[in-house]
N, C-alpha and C positions, 0 to 999 in steps of 0.2 A: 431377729430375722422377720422380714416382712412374711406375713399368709397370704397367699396369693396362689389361684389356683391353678394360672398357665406358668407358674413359677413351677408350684406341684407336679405340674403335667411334664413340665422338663427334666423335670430329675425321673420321672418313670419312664419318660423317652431313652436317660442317657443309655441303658444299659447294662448300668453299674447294677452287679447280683446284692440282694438284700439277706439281710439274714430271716426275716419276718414279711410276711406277704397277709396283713389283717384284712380280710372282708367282710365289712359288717361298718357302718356308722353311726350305731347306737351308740345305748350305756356300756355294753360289753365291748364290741371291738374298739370304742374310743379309751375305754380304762384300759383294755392288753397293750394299745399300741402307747398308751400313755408308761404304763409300766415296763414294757420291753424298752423302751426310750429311753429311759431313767436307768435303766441298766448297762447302758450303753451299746445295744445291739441297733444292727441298722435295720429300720422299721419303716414299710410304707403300709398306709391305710387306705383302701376305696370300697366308697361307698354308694350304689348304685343310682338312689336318689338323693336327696338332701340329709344335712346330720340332723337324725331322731323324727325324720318323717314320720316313719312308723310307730311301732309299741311305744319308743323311748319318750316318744312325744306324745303321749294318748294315757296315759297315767293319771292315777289321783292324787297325785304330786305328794303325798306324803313320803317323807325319812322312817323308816317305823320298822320293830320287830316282829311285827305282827300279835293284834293281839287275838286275833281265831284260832290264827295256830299255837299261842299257848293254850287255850281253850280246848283245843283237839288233843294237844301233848297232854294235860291233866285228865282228861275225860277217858280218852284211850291208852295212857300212860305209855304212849309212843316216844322213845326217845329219838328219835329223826326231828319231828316236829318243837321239841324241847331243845334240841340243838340248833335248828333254823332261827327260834327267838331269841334264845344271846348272843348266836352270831351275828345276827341282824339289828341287836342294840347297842351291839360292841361298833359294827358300823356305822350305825346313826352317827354316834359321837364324835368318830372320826367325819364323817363328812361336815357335819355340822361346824368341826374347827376347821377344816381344810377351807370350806368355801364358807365364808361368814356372810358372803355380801348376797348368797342363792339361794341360803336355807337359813331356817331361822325354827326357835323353839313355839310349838305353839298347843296352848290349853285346848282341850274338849271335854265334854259333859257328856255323860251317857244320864238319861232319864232311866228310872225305877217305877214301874206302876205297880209292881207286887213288893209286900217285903218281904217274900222268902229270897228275891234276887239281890236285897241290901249285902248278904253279908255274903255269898255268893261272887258276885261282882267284887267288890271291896274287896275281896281276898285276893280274886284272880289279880289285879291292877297292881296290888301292894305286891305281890309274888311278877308283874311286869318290872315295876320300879326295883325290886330286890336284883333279878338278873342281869339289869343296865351296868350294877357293880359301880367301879369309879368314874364311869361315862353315864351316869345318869343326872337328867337333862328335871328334875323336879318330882317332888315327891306329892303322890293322889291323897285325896282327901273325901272323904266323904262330907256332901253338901243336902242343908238342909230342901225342905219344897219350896222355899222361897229364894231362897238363892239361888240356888237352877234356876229357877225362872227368869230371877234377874241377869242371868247371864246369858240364858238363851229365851229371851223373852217372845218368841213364836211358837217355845210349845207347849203343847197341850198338856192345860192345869186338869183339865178332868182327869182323877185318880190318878196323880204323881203323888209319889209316896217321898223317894226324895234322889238321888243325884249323885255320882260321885266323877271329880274331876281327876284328869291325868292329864300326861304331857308327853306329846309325837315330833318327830319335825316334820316342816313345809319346805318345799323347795319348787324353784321353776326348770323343771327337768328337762324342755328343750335347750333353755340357755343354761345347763349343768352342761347334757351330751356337748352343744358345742363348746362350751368351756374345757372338757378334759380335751377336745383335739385342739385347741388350741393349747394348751399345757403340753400336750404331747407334741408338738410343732417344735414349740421352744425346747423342746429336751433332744430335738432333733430330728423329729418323726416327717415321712413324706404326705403329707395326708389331699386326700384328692375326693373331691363328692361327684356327684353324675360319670360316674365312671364304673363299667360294668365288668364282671369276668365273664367272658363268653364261653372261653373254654378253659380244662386244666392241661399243661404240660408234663408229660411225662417224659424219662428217661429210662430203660432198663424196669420199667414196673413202676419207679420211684415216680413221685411228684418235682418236680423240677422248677415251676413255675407256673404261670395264668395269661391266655391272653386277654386282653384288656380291649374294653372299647368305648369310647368317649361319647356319652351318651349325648353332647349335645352337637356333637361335627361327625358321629359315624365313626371316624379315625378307629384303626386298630393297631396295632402292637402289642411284642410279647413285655413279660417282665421276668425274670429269675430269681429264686428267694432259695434257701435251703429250708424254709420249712413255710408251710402255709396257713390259716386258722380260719377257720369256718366261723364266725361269730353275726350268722346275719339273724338271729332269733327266729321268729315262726319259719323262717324260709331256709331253716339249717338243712332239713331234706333235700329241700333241690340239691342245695351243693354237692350234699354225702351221695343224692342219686347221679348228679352227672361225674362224678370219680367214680363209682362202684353200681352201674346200673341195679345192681341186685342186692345193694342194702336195706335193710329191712327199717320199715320209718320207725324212728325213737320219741317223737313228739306226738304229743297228742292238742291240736290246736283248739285254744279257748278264747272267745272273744268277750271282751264288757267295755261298756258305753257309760258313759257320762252327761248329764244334762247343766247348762249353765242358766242359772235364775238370777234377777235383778236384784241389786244389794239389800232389799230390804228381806231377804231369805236366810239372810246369815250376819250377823255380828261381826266386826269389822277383825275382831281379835281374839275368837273363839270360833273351837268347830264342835260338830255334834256327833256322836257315836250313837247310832241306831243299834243294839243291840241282839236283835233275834228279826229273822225275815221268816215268810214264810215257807224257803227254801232251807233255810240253817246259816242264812250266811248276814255280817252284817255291812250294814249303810253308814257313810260318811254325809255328810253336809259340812262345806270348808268354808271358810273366805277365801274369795281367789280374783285377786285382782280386779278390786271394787264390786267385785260380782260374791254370786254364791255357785259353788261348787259342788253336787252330787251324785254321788255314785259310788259302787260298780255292779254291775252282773258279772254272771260268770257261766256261759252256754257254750258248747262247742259250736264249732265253727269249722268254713273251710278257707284254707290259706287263701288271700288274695290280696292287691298291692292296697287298695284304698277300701277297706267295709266300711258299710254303712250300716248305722244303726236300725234297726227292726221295729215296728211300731208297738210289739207286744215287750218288748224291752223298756224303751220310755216309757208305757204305759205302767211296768213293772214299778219303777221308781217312782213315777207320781201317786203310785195308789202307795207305798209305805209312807211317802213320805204326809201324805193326808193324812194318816194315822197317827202322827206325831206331830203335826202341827195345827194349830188352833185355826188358820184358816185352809178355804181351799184353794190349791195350788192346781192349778190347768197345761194345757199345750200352749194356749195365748201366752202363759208367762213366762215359756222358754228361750234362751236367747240362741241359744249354740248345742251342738249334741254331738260326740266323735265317740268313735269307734275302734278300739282297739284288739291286735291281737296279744295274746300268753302264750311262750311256747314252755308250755309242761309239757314235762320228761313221763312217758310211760313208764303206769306202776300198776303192775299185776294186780287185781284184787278192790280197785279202786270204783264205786259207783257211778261216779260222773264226775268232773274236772275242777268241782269246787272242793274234792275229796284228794285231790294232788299236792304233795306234799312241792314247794316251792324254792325246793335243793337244785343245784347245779348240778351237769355231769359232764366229764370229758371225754372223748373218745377219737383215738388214734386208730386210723382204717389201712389195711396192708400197705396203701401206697404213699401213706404219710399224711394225709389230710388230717388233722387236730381238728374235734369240733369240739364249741364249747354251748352248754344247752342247757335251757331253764333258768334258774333266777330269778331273782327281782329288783330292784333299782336300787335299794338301799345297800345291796350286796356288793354292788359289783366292783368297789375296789377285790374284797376280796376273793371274787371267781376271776380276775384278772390275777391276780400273783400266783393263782393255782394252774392259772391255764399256762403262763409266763415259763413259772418252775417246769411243768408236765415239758413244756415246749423243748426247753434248756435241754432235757434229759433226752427227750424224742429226737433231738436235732440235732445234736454234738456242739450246742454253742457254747460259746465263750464271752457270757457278761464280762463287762470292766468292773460292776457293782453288783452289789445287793438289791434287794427290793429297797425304795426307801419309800414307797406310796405315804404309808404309813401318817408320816410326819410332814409329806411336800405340802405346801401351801397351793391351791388351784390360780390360774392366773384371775388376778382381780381381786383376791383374797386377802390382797392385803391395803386395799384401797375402801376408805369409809363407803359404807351403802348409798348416802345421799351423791357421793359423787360418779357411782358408777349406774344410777336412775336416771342423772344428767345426759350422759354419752349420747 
């Protein structure tokens, strides 16, 4: 089937009631509408501005379990946080096969300048690789001070003690997001971008539908669905507030920025793990796309469609990143800098939003709105079959199948990487 989006727009003209009405054009509503699709329920998706304008596109593009939060799961012997890691390595694996030609296995080096952090480190990393289980993607190794260097030859040789190497994935997360809406196209899904819900429909209390309006001709019209899903990330509130004015916000919004440096910042085939900031939290350095890739912060923030990064924010990352690199790194030598939002899911008890555990949550409001909240990219096949199932039950549907996310191949997936860099 051709994509095409006054194609799209026709099929949300005709009428015809859905059983799924996804709003959100990210990671998450393109993985529910891709999965509800696959199941065989009839699904349209709209997305107000472009797929992965937002967070989905504003990422450190890593595949990853996280290794902070095994650090937090060991240190506070949190089992949420300990469960967030092997879920999130169980998923790597899977994305990693599903889309071969988007994501890819890639080495990093964390520097040591004390050796009480040799064995420390080492352990944690070896205890990352253990939980990966049968989907693990290469096993860490501790590297001498010379080799570090040779791998990551801009950083700083004063007092490196020595090195140990692991293995994350990379992916290009805008052309992922639009990748699953095209996958979900083909499984049958309506999918439409620049298209807004203005308002919700109800019947008797219930949710019935949305009216829609075409953000680039004004056009409005309703649409009918038996069940709806909230999946627009930081902007989950709006929705939850224009169905239930007096819903209480479940998000707490975090924004972190990214700075892009010329290739001579990063290794063409290796990334760098900063290990300790002076916040508790740590710094990546990637290769990305002939460039170098750094980041993230993590400050709250207040929702809004396009942020901008903050000058004390950049300035955040160039002062670590001088710290570990033998020269100095300036504003001259920035190329690009974007700004993202997190929407973490309020947690009682938490000091500030780099202390937010990185769990999804779902929640169904009186009149039937399904939100799905929080996450992170790596995850999102599987807060999509949670949301999917939740939906099934919420909704009285009737898949023809099962989940098969699982095992489906993403489109393109099975086409050599050299030929799909050509396109």
């Amino acid at each position: 089937m051709a994509f095409g989006r006054e194609q799209a727009l026709a099929h949300l003209r005709a009428g015809a009631p859905f059983d799924l009405l996804v709003v959100g054009g990210g990671a998450t509503g393109c993985g529910v509408a891709l999965d509800a699709a696959s199941r065989g329920l009839r699904v349209a998706l709209v997305e107000k501005q472009d797929f992965a304008e937002g967070t989905s596109g504003r990422s450190t593009k890593l595949v990853h379990g996280g290794v902070r939060y095994l650090e937090a799961a060991v240190r506070h012997l949190d089992p949420a946080q300990y469960h967030l890691v092997r879920e999130g390595l169980h998923e790597r694996g899977i994305l990693l096969r599903n889309a071969p030609h988007l994501a890819r296995r890639l080495p990093l080096v964390t520097p040591l300048y004390r050796w009480l952090e040799v064995p420390y480190v080492w352990f944690g990393l070896k205890l990352y690789d253990l939980l990966a289980g049968r989907l693990s993607i290469g096993h860490s190794r501790l590297l001498g001070r010379r080799d570090a260097l040779r791998r990551f030859p801009l950083l700083r040789a004063e007092g490196l003690k020595a090195g140990v190497l692991y293995y994350d994935g990379q992916f290009n997360d805008a052309r992922m997001a639009l990748t699953l809406a095209l996958t979900a196209h083909e499984q049958g899904a309506v999918v439409a971008n620049r298209v807004e819900v203005v308002a919700l429909l109800k019947q008797g209390g219930r949710l019935v539908g949305a009216l829609l309006e075409d953000g680039l001709t004004g056009e409005r019209w309703p649409v009918h669905a038996r069940g709806i899903i909230n999946a627009t990330g930081p902007f989950a509130d709006r929705l939850r507030i224009m169905d239930r004015p007096s819903a209480e916000p479940m998000l707490v919004p975090s924004e972190g920025i990214h700075i892009v440096l010329d290739a001579r910042h990063a290794p063409p085939d290796t990334g760098l793990l900063i290990p300790e900031t002076e916040d508790g939290r740590v710094l990546f350095v990637l290769p990305w796309e002939g460039h170098a890739l750094i980041g993230t912060t993590d400050t709250p923030a207040v929702v809004e469609e396009h942020p901008r990064a903050r000058d004390e924010e950049i300035d955040y990352l160039l002062r670590h990143v001088g710290r570990y690199f033998n020269l100095q790194v300036t504003r001259e030598d920035i190329k690009s800098v974007w700004c993202g939002l997190r929407p973490l899911v309020r947690e009682p008890g938490a000091a500030d939003t780099a202390q937010l555990a990185r769990t999804h949550v779902i929640e169904v409001s009186p009149s039937g709105l399904l939100t799905i909240a929080g996450g992170k990219w790596t995850t999102y096949r599987r807060m999509a079959l949670d949301t999917v199932d939740r939906a099934v039950s919420a909704f009285g549907l009737s898949p023809t199948r099962a989940c098969c996310t699982e095992h489906l191949p993403l489109v393109g997936g099975g086409t050599p990487p050299e030929q799909v860099e050509a396109r």
